[in-house]
BALOBA-1460 file (C-alpha; in Angstrom, 3 decimals):
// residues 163
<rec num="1" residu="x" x="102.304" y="111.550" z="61.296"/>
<rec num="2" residu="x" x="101.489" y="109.804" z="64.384"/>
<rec num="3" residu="x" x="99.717" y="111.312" z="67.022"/>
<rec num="4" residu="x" x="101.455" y="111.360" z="70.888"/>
<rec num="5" residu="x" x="99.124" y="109.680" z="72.518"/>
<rec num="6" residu="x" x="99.375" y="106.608" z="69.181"/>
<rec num="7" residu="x" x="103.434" y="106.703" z="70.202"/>
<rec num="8" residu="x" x="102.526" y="106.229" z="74.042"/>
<rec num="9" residu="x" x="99.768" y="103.254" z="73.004"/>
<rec num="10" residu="x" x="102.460" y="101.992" z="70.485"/>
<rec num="11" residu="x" x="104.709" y="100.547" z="73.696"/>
<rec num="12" residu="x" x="102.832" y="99.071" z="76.144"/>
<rec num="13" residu="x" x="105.956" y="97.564" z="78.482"/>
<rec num="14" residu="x" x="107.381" y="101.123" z="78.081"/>
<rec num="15" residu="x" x="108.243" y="102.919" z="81.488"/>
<rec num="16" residu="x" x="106.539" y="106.517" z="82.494"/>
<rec num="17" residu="x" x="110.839" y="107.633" z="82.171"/>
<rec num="18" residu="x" x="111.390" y="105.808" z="78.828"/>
<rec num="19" residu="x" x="108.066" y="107.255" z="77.243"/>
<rec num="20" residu="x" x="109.029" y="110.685" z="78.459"/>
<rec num="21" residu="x" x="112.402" y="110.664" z="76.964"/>
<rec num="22" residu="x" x="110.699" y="109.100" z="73.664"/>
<rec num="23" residu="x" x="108.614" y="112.373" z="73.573"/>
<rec num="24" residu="x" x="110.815" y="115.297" z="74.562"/>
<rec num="25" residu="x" x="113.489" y="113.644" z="71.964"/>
<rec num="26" residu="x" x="113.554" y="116.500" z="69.708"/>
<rec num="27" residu="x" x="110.974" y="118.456" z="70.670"/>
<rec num="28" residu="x" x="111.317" y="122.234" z="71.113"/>
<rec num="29" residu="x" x="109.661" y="121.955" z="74.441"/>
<rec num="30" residu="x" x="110.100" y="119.291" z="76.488"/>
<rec num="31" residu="x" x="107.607" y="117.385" z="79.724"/>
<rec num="32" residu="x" x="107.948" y="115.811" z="83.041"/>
<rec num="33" residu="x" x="107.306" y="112.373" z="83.640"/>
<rec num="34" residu="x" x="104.565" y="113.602" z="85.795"/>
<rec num="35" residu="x" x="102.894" y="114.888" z="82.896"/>
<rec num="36" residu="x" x="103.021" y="111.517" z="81.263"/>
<rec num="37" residu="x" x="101.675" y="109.198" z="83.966"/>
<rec num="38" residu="x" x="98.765" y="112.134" z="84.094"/>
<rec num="39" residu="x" x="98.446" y="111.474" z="80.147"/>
<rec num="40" residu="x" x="98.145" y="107.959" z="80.870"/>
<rec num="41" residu="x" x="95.706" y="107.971" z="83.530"/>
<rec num="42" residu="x" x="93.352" y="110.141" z="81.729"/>
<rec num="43" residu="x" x="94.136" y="107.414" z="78.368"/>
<rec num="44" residu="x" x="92.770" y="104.602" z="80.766"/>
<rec num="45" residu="x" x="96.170" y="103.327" z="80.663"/>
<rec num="46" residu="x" x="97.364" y="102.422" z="84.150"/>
<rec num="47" residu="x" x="100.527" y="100.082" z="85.080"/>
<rec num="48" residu="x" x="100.467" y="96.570" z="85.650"/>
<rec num="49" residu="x" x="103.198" y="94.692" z="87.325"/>
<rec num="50" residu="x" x="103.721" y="90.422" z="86.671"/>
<rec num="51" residu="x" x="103.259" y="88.893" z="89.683"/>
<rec num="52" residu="x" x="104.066" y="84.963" z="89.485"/>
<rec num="53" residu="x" x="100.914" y="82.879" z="91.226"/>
<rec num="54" residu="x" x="101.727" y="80.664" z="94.161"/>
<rec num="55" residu="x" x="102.137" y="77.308" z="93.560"/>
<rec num="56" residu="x" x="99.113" y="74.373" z="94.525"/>
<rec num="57" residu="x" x="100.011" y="72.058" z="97.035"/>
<rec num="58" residu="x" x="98.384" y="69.421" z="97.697"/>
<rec num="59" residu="x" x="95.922" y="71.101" z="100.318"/>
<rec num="60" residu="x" x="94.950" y="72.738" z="97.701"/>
<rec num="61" residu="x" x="94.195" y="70.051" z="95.372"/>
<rec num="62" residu="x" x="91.885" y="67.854" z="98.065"/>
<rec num="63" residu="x" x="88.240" y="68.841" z="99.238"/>
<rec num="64" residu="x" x="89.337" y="69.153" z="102.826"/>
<rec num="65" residu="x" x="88.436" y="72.766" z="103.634"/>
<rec num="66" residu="x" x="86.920" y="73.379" z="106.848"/>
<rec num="67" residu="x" x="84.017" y="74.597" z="106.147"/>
<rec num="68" residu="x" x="83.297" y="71.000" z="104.506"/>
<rec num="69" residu="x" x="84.465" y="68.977" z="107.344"/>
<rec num="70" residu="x" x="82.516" y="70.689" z="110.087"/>
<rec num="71" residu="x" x="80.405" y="68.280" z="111.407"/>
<rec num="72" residu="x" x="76.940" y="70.089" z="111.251"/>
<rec num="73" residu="x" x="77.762" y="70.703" z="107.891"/>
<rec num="74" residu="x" x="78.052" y="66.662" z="107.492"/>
<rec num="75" residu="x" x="75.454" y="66.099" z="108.675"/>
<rec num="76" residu="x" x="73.087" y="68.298" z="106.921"/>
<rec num="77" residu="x" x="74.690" y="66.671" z="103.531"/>
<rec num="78" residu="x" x="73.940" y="63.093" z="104.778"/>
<rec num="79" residu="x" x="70.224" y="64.571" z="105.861"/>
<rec num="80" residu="x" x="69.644" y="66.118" z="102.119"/>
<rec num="81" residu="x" x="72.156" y="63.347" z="99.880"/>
<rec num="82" residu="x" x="68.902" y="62.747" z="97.693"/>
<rec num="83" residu="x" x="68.119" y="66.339" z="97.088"/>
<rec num="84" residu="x" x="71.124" y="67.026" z="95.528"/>
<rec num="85" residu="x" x="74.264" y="65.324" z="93.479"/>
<rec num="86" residu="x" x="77.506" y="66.039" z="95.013"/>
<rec num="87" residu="x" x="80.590" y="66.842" z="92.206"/>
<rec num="88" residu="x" x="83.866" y="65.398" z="92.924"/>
<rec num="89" residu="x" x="85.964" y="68.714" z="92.749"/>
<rec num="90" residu="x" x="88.446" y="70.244" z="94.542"/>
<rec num="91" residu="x" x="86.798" y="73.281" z="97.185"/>
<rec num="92" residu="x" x="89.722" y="75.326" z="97.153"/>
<rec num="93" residu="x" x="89.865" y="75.522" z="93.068"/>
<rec num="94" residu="x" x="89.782" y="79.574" z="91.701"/>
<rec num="95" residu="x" x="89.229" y="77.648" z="88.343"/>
<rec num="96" residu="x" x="85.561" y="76.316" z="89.343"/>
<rec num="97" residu="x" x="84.566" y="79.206" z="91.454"/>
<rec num="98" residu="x" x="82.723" y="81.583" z="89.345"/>
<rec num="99" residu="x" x="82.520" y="84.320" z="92.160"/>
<rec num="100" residu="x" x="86.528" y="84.720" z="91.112"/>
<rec num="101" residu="x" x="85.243" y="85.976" z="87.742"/>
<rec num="102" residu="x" x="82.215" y="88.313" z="89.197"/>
<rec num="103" residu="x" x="84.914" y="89.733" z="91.516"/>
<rec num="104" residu="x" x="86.821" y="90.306" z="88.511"/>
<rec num="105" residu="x" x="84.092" y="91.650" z="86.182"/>
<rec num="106" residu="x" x="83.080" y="93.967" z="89.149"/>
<rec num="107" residu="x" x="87.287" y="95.057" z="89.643"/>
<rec num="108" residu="x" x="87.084" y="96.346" z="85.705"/>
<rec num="109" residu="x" x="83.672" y="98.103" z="86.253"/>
<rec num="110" residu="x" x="84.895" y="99.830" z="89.111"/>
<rec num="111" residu="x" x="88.245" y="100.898" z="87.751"/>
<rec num="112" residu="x" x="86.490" y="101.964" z="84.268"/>
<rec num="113" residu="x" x="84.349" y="104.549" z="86.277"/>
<rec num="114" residu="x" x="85.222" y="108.174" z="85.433"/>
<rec num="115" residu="x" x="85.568" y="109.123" z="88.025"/>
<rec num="116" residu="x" x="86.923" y="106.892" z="90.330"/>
<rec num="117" residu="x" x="85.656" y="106.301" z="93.934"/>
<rec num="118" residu="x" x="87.578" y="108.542" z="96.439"/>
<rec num="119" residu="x" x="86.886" y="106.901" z="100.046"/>
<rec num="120" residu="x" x="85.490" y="103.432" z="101.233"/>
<rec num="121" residu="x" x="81.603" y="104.831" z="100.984"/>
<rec num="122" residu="x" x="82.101" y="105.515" z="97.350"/>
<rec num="123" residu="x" x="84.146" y="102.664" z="96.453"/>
<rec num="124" residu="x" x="80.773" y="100.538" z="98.385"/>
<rec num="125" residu="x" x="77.767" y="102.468" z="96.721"/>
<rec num="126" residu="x" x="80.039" y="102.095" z="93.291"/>
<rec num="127" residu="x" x="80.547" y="98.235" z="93.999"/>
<rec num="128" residu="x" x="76.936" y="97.619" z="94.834"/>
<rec num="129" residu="x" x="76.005" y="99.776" z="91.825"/>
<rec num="130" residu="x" x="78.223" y="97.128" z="89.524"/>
<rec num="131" residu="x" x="76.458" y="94.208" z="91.388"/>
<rec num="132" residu="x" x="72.854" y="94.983" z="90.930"/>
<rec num="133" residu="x" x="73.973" y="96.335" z="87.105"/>
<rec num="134" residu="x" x="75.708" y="92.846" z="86.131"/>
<rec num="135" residu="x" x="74.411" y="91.844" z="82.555"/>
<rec num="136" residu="x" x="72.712" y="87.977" z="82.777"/>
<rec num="137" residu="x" x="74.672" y="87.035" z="80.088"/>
<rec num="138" residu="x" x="77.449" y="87.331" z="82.302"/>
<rec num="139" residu="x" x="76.167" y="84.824" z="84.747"/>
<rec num="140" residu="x" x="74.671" y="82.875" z="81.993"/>
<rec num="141" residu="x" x="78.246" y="82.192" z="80.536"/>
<rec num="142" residu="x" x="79.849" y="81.357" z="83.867"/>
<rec num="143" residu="x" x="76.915" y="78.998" z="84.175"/>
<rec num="144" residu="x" x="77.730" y="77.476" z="80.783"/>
<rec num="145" residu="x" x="81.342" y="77.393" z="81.260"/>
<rec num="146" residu="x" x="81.335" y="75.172" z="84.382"/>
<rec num="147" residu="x" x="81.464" y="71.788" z="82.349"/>
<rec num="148" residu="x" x="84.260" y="72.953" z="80.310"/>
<rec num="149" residu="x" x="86.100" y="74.359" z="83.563"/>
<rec num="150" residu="x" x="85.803" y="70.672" z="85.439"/>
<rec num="151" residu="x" x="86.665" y="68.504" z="82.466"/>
<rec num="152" residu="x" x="90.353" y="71.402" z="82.836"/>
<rec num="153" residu="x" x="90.250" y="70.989" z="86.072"/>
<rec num="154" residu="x" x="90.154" y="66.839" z="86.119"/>
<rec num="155" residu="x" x="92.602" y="66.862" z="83.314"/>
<rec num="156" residu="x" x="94.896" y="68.876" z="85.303"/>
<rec num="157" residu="x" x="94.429" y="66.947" z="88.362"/>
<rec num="158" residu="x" x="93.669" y="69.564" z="90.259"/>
<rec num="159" residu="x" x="96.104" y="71.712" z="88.844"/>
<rec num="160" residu="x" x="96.271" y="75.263" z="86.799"/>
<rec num="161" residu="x" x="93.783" y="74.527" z="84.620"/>
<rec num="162" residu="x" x="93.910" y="77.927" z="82.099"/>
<rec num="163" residu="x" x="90.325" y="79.165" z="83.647"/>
């Protein structure tokens, strides 16, 4: 026989009202939807909603953010040109900035902590906590991925690349 909390995993896309009418069907004693979403919560099973991504435009597509047309900021590239080899990719591409997937990494730390911050102070000791406690394999793989993530991004010409 399987277990409640097996019949609530079972369903993912289920609604808190759907899964409580799934488990007080036939049951001699029945719950509240609050009780559910509590069941849930302490599962590690929280709600997720599809949001649909904006589309590029071409802004975002070109290396013309401000930050890289400020002229001091010229200038100290023309200064340093044979220190360094400049990539052709797009600035304002999530796909090739791997600070998108530390934020991320950090996100699922955070929300995995039992229990959870309660005010700003906690949520920024627990946040600097996950920073200083990131594995280097984490940044090692980012690191590693980069190649893989430009050749998307080219192919995609500056597009949703998958990354």
């Amino acid at each position: 026989m399987r277990t409640k909390a097996t019949e609530m995993r079972s369903n993912r896309r289920a609604t808190v009202e759907q899964l409580t009418a799934q488990m007080n069907q036939g049951a001699a004693k029945s719950v509240s939807s609050t009780t559910v979403q509590r069941t849930l919560l302490c599962m590690g099973l929280r709600s997720r909603r599809l949001v649909n991504a904006p589309m590029l435009t071409a802004v975002h597509r070109q290396d013309n953010a401000r930050c890289h047309t400020a002229r001091s900021v010229c200038a100290w590239f023309e200064e340093h040109q044979d220190e360094f080899i400049v990539l052709p990719w797009p600035a304002n591409s999530p796909d090739l900035n791997p600070i998108e997937n530390l934020w991320d990494h950090l996100d699922w730390v955070v929300r995995a902590m039992d229990p959870q911050p309660r005010n700003l102070a906690q949520l920024a000791t627990a946040l600097e906590s996950a920073w200083l406690n990131i594995p280097v394999n984490t940044f090692r793989n980012l690191i590693d991925s980069l190649p893989a993530r430009l050749a998307a991004v080219r192919s995609a010409k500056g597009g949703y690349s998958g990354f």
